[in-house]
Backbone as a ProteinNet text record, in pm:
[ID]
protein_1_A
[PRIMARY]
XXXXXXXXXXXXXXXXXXXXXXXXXXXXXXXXXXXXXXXXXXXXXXXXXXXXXXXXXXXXXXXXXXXXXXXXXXXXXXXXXXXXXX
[TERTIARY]
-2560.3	-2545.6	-2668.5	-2733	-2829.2	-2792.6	-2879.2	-2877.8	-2933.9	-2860	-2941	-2982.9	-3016	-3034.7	-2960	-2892.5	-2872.6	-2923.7	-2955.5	-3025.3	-2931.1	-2870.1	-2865.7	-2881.7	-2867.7	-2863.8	-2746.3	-2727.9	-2660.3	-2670.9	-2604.9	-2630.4	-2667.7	-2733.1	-2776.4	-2681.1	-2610.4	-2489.4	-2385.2	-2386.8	-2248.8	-2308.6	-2430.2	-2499.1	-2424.4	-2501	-2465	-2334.5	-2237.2	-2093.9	-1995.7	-2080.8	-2052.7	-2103.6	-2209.3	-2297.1	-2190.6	-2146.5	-2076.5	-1965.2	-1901.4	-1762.8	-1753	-1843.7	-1866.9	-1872.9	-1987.4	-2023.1	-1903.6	-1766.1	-1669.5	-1568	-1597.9	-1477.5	-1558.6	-1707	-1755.8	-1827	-1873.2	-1906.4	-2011.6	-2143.8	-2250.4	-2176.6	-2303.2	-2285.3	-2274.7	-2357.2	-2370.2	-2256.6	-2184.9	-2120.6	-1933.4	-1920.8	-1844.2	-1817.4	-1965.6	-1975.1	-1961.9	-1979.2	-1940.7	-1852.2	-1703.2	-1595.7	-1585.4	-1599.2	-1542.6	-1586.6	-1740.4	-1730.5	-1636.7	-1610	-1543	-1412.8	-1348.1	-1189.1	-1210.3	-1314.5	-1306.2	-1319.8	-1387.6	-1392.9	-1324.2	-1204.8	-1130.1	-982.3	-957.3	-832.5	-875.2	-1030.3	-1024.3	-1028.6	-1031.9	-969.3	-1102	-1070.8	-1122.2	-1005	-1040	-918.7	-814.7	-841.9	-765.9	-750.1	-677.5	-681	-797.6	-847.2	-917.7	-887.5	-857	-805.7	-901.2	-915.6	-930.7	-889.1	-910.6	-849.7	-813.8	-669.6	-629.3	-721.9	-758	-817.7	-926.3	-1025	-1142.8	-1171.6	-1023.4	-988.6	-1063	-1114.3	-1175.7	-1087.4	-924.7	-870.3	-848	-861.9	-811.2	-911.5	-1036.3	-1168.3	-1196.2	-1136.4	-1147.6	-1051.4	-971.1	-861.7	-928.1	-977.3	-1021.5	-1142.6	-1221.6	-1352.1	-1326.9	-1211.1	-1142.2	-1081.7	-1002.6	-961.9	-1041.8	-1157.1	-1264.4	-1318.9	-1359.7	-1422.1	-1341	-1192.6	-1089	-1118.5	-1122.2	-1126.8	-1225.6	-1348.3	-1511.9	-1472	-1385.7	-1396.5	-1300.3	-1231.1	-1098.9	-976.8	-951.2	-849.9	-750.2	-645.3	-545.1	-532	-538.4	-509.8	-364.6	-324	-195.8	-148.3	-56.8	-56.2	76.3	109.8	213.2	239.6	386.9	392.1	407.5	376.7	355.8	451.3	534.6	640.7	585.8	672.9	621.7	740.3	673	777.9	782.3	856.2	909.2	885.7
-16375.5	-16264.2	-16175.4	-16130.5	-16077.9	-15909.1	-15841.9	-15707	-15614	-15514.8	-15372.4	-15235.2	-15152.7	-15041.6	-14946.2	-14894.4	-14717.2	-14633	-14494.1	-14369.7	-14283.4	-14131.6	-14048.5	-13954.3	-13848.1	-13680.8	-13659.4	-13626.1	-13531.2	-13462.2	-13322.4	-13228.1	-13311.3	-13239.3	-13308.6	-13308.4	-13172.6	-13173.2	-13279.8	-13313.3	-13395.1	-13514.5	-13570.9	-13730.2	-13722.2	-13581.1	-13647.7	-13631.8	-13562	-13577.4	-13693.9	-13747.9	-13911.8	-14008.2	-14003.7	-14095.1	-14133	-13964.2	-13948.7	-14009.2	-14013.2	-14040.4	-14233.1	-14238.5	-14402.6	-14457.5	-14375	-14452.7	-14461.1	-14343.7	-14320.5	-14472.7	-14507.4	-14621.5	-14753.2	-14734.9	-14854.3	-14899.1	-14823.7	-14897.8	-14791.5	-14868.5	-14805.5	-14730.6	-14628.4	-14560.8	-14626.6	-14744	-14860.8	-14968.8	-15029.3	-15036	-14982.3	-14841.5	-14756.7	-14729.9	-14750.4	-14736.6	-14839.6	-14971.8	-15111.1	-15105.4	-15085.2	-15067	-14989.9	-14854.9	-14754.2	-14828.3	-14886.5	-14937.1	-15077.6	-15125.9	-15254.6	-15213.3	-15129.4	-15083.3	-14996.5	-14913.8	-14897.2	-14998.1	-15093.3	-15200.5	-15286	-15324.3	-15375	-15317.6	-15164.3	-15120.8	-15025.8	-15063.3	-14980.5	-14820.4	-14743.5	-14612.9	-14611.2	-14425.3	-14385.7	-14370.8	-14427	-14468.2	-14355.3	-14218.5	-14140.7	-14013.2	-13932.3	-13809.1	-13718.3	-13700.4	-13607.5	-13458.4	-13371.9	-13246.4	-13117.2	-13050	-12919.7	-12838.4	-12686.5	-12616.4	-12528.9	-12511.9	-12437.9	-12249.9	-12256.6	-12073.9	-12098.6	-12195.1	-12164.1	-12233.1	-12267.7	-12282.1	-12196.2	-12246.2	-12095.7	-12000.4	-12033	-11944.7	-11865.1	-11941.2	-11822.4	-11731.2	-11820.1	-11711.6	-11601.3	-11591.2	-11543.7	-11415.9	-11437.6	-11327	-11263.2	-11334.8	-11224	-11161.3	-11214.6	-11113.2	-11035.2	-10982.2	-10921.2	-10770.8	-10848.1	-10775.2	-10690.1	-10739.2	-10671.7	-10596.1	-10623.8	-10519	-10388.2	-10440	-10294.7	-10230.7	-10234.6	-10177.6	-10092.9	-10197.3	-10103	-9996.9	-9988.4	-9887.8	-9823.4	-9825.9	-9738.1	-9793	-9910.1	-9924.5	-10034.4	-9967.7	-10081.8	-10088.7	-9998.4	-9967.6	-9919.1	-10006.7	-9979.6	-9964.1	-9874.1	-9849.7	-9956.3	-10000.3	-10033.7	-9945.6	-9981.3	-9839.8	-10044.2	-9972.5	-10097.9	-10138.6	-10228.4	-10257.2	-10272.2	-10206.1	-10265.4	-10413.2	-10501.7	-10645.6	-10607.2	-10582	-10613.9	-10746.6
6952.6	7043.8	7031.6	7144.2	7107.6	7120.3	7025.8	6986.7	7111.9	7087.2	7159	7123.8	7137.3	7090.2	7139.9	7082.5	7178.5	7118	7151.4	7120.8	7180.3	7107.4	7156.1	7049.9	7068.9	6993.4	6893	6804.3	6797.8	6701.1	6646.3	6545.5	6436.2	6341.9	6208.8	6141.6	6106.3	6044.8	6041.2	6175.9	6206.2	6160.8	6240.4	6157.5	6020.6	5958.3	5805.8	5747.6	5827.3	5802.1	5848.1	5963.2	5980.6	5903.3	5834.9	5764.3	5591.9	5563.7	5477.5	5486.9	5596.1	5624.4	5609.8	5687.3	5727.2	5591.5	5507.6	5348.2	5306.7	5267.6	5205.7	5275.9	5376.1	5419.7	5408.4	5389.5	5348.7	5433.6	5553.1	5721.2	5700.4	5800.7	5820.8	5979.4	6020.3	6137.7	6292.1	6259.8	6348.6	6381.4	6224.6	6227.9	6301	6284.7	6308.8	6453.8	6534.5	6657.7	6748.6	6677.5	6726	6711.8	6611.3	6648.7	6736.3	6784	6890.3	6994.1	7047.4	7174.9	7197.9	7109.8	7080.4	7188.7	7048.3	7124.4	7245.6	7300.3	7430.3	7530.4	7507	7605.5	7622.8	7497.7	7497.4	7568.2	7496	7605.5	7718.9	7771.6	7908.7	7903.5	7737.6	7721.3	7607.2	7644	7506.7	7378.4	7282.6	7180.2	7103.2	7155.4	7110.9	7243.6	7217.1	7334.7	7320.6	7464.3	7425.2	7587.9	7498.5	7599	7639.1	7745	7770	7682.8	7613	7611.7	7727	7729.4	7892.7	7857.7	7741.5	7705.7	7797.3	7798.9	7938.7	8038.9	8091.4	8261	8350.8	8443	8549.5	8552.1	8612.3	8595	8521.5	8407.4	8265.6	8267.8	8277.1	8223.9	8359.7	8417	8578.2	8554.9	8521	8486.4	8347.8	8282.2	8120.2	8190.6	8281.5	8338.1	8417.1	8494.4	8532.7	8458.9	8389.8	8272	8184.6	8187.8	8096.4	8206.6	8318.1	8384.2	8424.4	8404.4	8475.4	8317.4	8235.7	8081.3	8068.7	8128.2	8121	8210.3	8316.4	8433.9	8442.2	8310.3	8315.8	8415.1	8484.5	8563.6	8479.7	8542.9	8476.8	8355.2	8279.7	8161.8	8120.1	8085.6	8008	7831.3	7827.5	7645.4	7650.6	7500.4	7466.8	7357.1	7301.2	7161.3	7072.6	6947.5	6884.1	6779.9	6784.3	6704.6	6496	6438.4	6320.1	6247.2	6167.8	6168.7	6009.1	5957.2	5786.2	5732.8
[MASK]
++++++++++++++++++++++++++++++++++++++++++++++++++++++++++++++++++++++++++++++++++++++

């Protein structure tokens, strides 16, 4: 089978917290990544979930810039009285 190269970026930190990780299970980085493209190509998926946080939805973030500008400008300011919890 003949070989290929890939190249990409990423933090140094993380290289060497993968490099670490990979040594600790015994697999080079190369290794590690031939499995992940393996099982993506095999089930069609990326092999675990990967999610949004709903905190910076446009909407969400649309309503907090909002929110912050009625604050800077005095509107819409409301008090609460503040419960104390034992």
């Amino acid at each position: 089978m003949a070989q290929a190269v890939i190249s990409f970026r990423v933090d140094a930190g993380l290289k060497k917290r993968m490099e670490d990780t990979c040594k600790n299970m015994g697999l080079s980085m190369s290794a590690a990544f031939t499995l992940f493209a393996t099982k993506v190509t095999r089930e069609q998926r990326i092999p675990f979930e990967i999610s949004a946080d709903p905190f910076y939805s446009d909407e969400h973030m649309s309503m907090l810039e909002q929110r912050i500008d009625d604050i800077e400008h005095g509107r819409n300011i409301s008090q609460h009285e503040l419960i104390e919890v034992e």
